[in-house]
N, C-alpha and C positions, 0 to 999 in steps of 0.2 A: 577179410576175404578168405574162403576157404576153397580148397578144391572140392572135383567130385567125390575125394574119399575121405571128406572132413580135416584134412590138414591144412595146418595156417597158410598163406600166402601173402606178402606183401608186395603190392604191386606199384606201391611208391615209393619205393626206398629208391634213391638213384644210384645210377650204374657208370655216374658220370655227372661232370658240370652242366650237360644239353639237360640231361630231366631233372636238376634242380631250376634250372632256370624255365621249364618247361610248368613247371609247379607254379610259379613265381607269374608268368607270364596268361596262366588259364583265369589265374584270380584278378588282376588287373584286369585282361579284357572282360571279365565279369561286371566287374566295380563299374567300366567303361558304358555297357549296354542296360543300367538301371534306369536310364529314361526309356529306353525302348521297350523295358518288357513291362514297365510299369503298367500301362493300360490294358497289356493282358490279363497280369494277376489280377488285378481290380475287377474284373469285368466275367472272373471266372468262377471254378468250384469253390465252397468252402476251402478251409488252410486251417488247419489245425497242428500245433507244434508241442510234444513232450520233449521238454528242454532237460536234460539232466545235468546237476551238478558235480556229477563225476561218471565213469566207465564205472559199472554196475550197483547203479541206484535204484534201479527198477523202471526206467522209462519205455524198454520195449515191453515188459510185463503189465506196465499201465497202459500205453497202448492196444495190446490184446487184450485187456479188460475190457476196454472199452468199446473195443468191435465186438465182442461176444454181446455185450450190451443193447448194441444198436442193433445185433444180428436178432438178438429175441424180443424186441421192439417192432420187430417187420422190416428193419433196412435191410438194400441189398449190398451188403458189403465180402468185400475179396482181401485174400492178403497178397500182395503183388509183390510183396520181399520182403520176408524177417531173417534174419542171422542169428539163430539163437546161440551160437557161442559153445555148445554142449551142455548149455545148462536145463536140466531137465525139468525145471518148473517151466520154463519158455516153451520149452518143446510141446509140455502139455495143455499150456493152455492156447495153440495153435489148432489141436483136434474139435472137428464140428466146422470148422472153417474153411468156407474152399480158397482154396493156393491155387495161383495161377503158374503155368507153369514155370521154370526157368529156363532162357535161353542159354546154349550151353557157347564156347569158343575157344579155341587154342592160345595159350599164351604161354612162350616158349619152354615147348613140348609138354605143356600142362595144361591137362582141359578143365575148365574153371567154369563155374554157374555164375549169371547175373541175370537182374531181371529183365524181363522179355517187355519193352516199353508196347509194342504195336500188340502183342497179346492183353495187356491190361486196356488199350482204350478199343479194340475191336471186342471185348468183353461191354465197353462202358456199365462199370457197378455206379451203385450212387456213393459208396463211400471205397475207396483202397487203404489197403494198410502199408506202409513203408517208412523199413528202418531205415537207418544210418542215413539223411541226409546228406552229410561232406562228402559219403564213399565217393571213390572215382575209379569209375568204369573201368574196365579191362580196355587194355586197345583194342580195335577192332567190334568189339560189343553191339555197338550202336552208331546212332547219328550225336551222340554226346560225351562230351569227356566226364561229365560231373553227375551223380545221381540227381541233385539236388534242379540241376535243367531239364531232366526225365519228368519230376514234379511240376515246373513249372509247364510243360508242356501237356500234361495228365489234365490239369486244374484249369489250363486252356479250355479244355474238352470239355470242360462242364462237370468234369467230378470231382467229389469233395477227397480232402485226401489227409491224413489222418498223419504224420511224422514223428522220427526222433531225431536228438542230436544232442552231443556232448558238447556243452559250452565252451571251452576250450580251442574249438574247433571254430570259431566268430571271429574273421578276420582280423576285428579291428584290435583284438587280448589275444590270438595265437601266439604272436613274439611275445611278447608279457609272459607268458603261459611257460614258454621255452626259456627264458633267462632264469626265471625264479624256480622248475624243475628241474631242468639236464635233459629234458625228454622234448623232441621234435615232433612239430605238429604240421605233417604234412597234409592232412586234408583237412581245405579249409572251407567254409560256407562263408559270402558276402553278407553282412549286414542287413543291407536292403531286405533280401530274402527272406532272415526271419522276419522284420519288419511288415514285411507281406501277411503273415499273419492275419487271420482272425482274431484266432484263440491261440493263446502260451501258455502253458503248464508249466511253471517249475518245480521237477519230481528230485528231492532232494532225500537224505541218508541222515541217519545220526552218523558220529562218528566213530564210536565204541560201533555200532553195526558193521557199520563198511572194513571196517579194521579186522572182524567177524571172516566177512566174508572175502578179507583178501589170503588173512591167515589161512582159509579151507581153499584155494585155487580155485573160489568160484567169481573172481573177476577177470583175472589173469593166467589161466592154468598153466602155462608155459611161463610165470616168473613175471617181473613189474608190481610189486606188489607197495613197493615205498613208493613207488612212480604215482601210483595213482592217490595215494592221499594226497602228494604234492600238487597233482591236478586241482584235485579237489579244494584245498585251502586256494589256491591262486587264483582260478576260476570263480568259483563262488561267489569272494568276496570282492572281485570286479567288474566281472562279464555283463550282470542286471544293468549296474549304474549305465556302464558306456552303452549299451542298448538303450536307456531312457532318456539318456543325454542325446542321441541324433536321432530320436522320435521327430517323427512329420507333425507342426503343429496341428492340434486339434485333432489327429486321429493316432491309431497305432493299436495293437495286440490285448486285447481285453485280457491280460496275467492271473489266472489263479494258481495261489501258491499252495502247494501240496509238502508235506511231512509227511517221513516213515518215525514211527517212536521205534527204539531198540530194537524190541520185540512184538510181533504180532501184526497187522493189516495195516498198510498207510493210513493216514487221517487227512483227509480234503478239507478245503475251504474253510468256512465260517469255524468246525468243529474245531480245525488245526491251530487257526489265529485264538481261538478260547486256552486253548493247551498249552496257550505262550508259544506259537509258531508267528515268524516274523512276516509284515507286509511284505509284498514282494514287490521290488523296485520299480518290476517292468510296468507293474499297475501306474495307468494315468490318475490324478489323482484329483476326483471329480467335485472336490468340496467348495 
């Protein structure tokens, strides 16, 4: 979260034992009303998920690929919230694209943007774009504490909706994630949720890349630079399995896996598995 003059803001760090437990207690009642929201997801827009296997792998830059895509295709697609972080390749390829705007609000004595839920569905695009999943709301923001309920209520409406989220961030490996980093992982997405899902991308880094790109402060500019390979190794090689382990028989997230090589443009699909890029777990496995 940034403010209005691009500085960092963390608005979940707690101030006290009440907003840990207040963290603790949003995710539960989550976990709690997965039968209730079930028939809405099912019944709604497209769900579309670029999963990434660490903070700056490229899944909000493959997301905006992929709207620009659909945008010169004939859809009508918006971006309803990206966070580009300062990174100036995000930034650029947001241009050509209408943004809807953002709602602004006070949080104490700092006035902060997030996105404007009632602006995107009095919009109704056929496709929206939005980052960060787990984010959670500014207080006061909205009718939601979690981004990722703004989605589900988007995709009520009948629009397709296009996401990211850093695996680390899936309830059920957040603890896992924190023991084996030293790094807390306070915004968390329920399971079910990606599970909702149509479509998962998992948008993944070499390692010599990411390693690239923490040394230059284009993951972390303010520092966390070991933090995030440790994400990355811990995440990675757990996250997929426990997602395909509490799959709903016979249905679940159609996974295509996605590679970046070292240097030069991702490599999708069929080309990537040729390249020696690995099955991806989430894939049901139709044989």
């Amino acid at each position: 979260m940034t403010d209005s003059g691009g500085r960092a803001v963390d608005i979940t760090e707690p101030t006290g034992a009440s907003r840990s437990v207040r963290t603790d207690e949003g995710v539960s009642a989550a976990t709690a009303a997965e039968a209730d929201a079930a028939d809405a997801v099912e019944a709604a827009g497209h769900f579309r998920i670029y999963l990434g296997a660490a903070a700056g792998v490229g899944k909000t830059y493959a997301m905006l690929s992929e709207g620009r895509r659909r945008r010169e295709r004939g859809a009508d697609v918006v971006v309803g919230f990206v966070e580009c972080h300062g990174r100036r390749l995000t930034e650029d390829m947001i241009e050509g694209l209408e943004v809807i705007p953002r709602g602004a609000v006070e949080y104490r004595g700092t006035r902060l943007d997030e996105m404007d839920l009632d602006a995107v569905l009095r919009r109704q695009p056929k496709i929206a774009l939005i980052d960060e999943l787990a984010h959670t709301n500014v207080p006061g923001s909205g009718r939601h504490d979690k981004r990722w309920q703004d989605v589900l209520e988007i995709l009520d409406a009948g629009i397709d909706v296009i996401t990211t989220v850093n695996i680390q961030h899936l309830e059920s490996i957040a603890d896992e994630v924190e023991h084996m980093t030293g790094a807390k992982v306070r915004e968390r997405v329920p399971d079910w949720v990606v599970r909702k899902a149509d479509q998962i991308e998992l948008v993944d880094s070499s390692p010599e890349q990411l390693r690239r790109r923490m040394i230059h402060g284009n993951i972390y500019p303010h520092g966390g630079r070991d933090r995030g390979a440790g994400e990355r190794c811990a995440a990675a090689t757990r996250g997929p399995h426990r997602i395909q382990g509490q799959g709903e028989a016979g249905r679940g997230p159609r996974c295509v896996q996605r590679h970046q090589r070292p240097e030069g443009p991702p490599v999708t699909g069929p080309a990537a598995r040729a390249r020696g890029g690995r099955r991806c777990p989430l894939e049901r496995d139709q044989r």
